[in-house]
N, C-alpha and C positions, 0 to 999 in steps of 0.2 A: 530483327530477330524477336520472336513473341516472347512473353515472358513467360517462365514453368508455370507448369498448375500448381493450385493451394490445394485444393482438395480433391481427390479421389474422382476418377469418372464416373460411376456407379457403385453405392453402396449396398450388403447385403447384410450387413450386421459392424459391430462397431468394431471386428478385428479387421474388417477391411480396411478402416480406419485406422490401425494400430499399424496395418502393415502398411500402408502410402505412407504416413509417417516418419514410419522407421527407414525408409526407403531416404526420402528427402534429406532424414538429421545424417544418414551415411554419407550421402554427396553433400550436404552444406559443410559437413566436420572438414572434407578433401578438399574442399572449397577456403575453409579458413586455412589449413593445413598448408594449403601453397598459394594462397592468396587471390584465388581467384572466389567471388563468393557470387555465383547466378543464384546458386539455390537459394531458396530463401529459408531463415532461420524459423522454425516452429516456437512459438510461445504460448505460455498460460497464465490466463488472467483470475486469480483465483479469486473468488465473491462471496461476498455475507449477505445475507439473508435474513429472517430471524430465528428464534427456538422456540418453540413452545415452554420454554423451563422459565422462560419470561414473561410466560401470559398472553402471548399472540399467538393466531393460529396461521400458522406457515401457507402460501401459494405452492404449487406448482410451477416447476420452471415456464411451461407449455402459457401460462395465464400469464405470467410476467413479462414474459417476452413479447408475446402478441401485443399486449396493453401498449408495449413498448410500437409496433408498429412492426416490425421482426416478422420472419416466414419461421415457424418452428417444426420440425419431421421429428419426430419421434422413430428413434431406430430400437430402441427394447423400453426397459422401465424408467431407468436413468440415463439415457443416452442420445442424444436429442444434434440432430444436423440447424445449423442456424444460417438461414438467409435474408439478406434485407433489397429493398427494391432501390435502383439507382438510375437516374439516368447518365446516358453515355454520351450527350449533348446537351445544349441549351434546347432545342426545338424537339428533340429526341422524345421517346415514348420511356416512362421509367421499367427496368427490367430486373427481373427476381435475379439476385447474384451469391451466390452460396459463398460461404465469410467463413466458416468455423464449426467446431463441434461444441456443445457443451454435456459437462458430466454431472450428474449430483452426486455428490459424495454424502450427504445428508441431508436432513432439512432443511440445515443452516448454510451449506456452503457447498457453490456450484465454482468448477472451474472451466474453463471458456479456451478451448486450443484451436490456437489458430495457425496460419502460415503467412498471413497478410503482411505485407509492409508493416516496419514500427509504428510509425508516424501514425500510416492510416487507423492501423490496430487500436493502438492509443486512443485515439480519437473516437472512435468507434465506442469503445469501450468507456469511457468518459461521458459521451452523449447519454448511455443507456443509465451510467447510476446517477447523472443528475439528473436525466428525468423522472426517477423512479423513487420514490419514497421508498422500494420496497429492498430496494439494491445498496450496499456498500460496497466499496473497496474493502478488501485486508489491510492492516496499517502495520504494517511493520516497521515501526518506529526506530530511531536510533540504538535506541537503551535493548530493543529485543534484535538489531542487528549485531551489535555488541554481545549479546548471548553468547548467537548463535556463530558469532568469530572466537568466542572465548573458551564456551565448552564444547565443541564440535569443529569448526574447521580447522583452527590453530594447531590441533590436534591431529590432523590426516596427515603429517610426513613433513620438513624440515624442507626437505625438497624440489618440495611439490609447488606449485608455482599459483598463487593466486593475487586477487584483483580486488579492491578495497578504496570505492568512491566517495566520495564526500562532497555536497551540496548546499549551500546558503546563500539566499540572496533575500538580502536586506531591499525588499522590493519597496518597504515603506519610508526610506530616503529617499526616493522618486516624486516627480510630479505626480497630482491625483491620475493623469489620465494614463501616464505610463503603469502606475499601480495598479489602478482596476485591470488593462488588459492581461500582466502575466498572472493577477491573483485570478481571474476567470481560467485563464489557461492550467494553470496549473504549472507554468513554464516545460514544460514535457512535449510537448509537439515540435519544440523548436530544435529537438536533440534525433537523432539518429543513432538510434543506440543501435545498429545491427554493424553497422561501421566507424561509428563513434566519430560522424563527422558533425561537428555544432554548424548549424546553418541560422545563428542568429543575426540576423542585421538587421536590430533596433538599434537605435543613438547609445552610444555608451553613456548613461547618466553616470554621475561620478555617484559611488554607493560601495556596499562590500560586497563582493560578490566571488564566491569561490567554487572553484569545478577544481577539486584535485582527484589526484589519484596514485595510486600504489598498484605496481603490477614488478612483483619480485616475487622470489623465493618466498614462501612463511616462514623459516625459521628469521632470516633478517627485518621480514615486518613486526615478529610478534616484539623480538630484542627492542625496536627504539618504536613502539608505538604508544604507550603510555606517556613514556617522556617526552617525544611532538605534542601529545591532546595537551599536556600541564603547560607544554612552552607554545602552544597557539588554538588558541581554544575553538576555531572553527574546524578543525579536525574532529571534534568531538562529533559534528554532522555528520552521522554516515550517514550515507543515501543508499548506498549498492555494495553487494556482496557473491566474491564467484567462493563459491561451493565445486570443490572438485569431486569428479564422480568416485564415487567409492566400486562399480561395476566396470567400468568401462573406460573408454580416452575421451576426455576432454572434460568438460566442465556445466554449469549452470548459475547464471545471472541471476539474483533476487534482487529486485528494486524496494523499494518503500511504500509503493501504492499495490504491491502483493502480484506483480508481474514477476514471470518467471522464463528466462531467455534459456531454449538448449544450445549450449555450445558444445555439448556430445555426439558422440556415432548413431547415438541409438535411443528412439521415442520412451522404449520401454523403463531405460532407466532414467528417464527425463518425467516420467510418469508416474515411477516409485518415487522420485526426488519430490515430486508436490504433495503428493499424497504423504508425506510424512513430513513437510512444512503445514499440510492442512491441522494434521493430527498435534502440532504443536501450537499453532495458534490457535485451535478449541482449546488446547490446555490452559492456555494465556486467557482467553476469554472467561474461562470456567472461574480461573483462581482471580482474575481481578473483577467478578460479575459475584460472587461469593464472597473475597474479601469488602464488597464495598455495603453486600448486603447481610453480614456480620455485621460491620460496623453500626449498618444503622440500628441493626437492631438495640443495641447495646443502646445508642442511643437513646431512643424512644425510651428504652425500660430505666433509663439513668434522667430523664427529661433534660438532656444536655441539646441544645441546638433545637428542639423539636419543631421552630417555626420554618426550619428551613427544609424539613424533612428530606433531607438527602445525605451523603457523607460527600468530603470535598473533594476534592482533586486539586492538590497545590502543584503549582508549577513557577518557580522561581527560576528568574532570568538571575546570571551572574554579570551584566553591566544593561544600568539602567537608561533607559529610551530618552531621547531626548523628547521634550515637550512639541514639539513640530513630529516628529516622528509618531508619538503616541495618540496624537488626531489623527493622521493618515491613517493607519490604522483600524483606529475608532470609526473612521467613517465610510470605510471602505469593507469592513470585514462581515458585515450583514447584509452586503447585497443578494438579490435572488442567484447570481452564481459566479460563488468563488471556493475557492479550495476550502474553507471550514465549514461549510454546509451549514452553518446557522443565523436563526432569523430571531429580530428583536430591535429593539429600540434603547438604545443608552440612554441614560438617567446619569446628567454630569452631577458628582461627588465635588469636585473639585478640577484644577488646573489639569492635572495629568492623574485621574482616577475617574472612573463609571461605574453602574450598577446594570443589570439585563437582566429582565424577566425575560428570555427568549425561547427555543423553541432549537432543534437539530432538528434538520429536513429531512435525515434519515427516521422513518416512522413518525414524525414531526411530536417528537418526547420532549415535554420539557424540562428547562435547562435556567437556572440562573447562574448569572454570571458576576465577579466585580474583579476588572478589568483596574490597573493601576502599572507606573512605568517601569516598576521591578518585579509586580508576580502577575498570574491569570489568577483566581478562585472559583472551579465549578461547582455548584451546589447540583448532582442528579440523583433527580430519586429512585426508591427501590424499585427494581424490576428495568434498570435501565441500561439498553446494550452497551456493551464494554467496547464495542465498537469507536462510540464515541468521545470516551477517555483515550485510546489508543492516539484515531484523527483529529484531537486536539494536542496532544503529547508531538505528534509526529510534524505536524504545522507550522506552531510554535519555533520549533528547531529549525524546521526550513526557512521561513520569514520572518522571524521576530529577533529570536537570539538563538549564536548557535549551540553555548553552553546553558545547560537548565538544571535544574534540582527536582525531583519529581516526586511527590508523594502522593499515595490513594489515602485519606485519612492520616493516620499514624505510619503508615507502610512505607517504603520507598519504594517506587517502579523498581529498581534493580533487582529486589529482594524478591518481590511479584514474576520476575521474571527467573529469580533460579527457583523458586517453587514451583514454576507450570514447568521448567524442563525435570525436577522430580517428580512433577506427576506423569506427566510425559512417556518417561524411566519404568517409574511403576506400574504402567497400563502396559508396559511392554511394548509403547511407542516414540521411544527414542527418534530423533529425527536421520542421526546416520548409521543408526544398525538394522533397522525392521523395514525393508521395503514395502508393504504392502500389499 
């Protein structure tokens, strides 16, 4: 039996695209609905870029992807068909194979809808921002998943039934060689999120490693979930968050690396659903891109710090690494490609402390660092994407520790984060009342 099409036989504009879509999320919904799932689920992989508000001058989707190796069609101004060349054998001739659509929604931020397999998608998607200086992920960190369960989902009905993952692995209790492979991966290929079957058969190293999850009513997760994070603190890792639709049946999957699964009837409100996560993570970026570059100012005109010209980023672990754990680490966490995207050379302080002039391979901005077995301290400077406060915030929690303290300067992430959901509010982009 061949498997469905991903995308559209012929395109003539991108509501053709809207409608194949909506088409697929109606049979994949009937598909969950009674357990059979051919169709395959539509997802979107939403992407950063840069802003010009930071001194860089934006590409075009069209020049990014090319560079990348990517077939790009332009179907209007921002709406652009994406194919890449594969072979279908070892001896085989490679062949153009249509993968997805992408949108710009701004300068800053394209999202990427696809049909593909998870796994493949994943992958797919992973290859393109590490090869790309020019590409991020969205990081939707813990502390802004927590938000967005606090003042918004918690909140759509007592009833209503949703899903609340949580993720840590202590990958740096590992051998070096087991370490490097899941810190390349990013451990995510090994999962099957469209059936949520884990297909990991590596050696179980003994380490902490936790895959939980909540799939109940909200009213009985929001009652004991505070009191789980204080009595086990690896619940504080969320990883994943189902968002029920506010139009329609069924729901939508946000991950941590700014993937977004439809488990609804219908493309279009799977469409308003990103488009107003997009609108809240510019808010995020804006207020902690602004708060870091208040602070410095302040500094510079106060001569407080001024050698380091940046404001910090503290991130406190609450239990401290052991000395074997904090070299792993150390020596693994700067290679050309692993989940923190930064380069640099440690400067040992001591037993279990470093120093790093180094460099994020996003826009390759520099970055100092001093690395010790109870905090991180980033020193970046003005003008520097919040992008990467975020995927270091966000990391940290996955591999290091799963509870942390988080401040920009004087700030604490938490605080950063009900301020972009008022800005959010007051641009009249709320994430679950303004569709887009």
């Amino acid at each position: 039996m061949s498997s469905p099409p991903i995308v559209p036989s012929s395109v003539k504009d991108r509501f053709d695209v809207y409608r194949f879509f909506n088409g697929i999320s109606s049979e994949a919904k009937e598909g969950l609905d009674t357990g059979r799932t051919r169709t395959p689920l539509v997802k979107t992989f939403l992407l950063e870029h840069v802003s010009s508000r930071n001194g860089y001058e934006p590409k075009s989707p069209v020049d990014i992807f090319r560079d990348l190796g990517a077939e790009v069609q332009p179907i209007d101004e921002t709406f652009y068909e994406i194919g890449v060349w594969q072979k279908q054998g070892q001896n085989s001739k490679p062949r153009l194979v249509r993968k997805g659509y992408l949108e710009q929604y701004d300068e800053r931020f394209f999202a990427y809808y696809t049909a593909e397999k998870a796994t493949d998608a994943i992958r797919q998607v992973k290859r393109w921002v590490t090869d790309s200086p020019e590409l991020d992920s969205t990081w939707f960190s813990a502390h802004l998943l927590h938000a967005i369960w606090d003042r918004d989902v918690s909140r759509r009905g007592d009833e209503r039934f949703g899903r609340l993952a949580f993720r840590h692995d202590s990958v740096f209790d590992m051998p070096v060689d087991a370490v490097d492979e899941v810190v390349e991966e990013g451990d995510l290929s090994r999962v099957d999120e469209e059936d949520n079957v884990h297909v990991d058969d590596r050696p179980d190293f003994e380490r902490r490693r936790i895959r939980s999850e909540f799939r109940d009513r909200i009213g009985p997760i929001r009652k004991v979930l505070a009191r789980l994070q204080e009595t086990y603190t690896p619940l504080n890792a969320l990883y994943a968050l189902r968002i029920p639709s506010s139009a329609t049946r069924g729901s939508h999957d946000l991950y941590q690396d700014g993937r977004i699964t439809n488990r609804s009837d219908s493309f279009e409100d799977h469409r308003n659903t990103v488009r107003n996560l997009y609108r809240l993570y510019d808010s995020v970026l804006r207020i902690t891109e602004e708060s870091a570059w208040f602070a410095f100012e302040e500094q510079t005109t106060t001569n407080m710090h001024t050698s380091f010209q940046g404001v910090p980023l503290i991130i406190h672990f609450s239990e401290t690494l052991s000395e074997s754990t904090f070299n792993r680490w150390i020596s693994l966490a700067f290679r050309k490609r692993n989940a923190f995207r930064l380069w640099g050379d440690p400067i040992r302080l001591g037993p279990r402390k470093v120093h790093v002039y180094g460099a994020d391979r996003h826009l390759w901005q520099p970055i100092n660092l001093e690395m010790s077995a109870d905090r991180l301290v980033a020193i970046l400077p003005k003008g520097t994407c919040g992008n990467t406060f975020h995927r270091l915030v966000t990391n940290i929690q996955r591999y290091v520790c799963p509870k942390i303290d988080v401040w920009l300067g004087a700030k604490p992430f938490d605080e950063l984060m009900a301020q972009s959901y008022a800005l959010a509010t007051k641009r009249g982009e709320a994430v679950s009342n303004n569709p887009g």
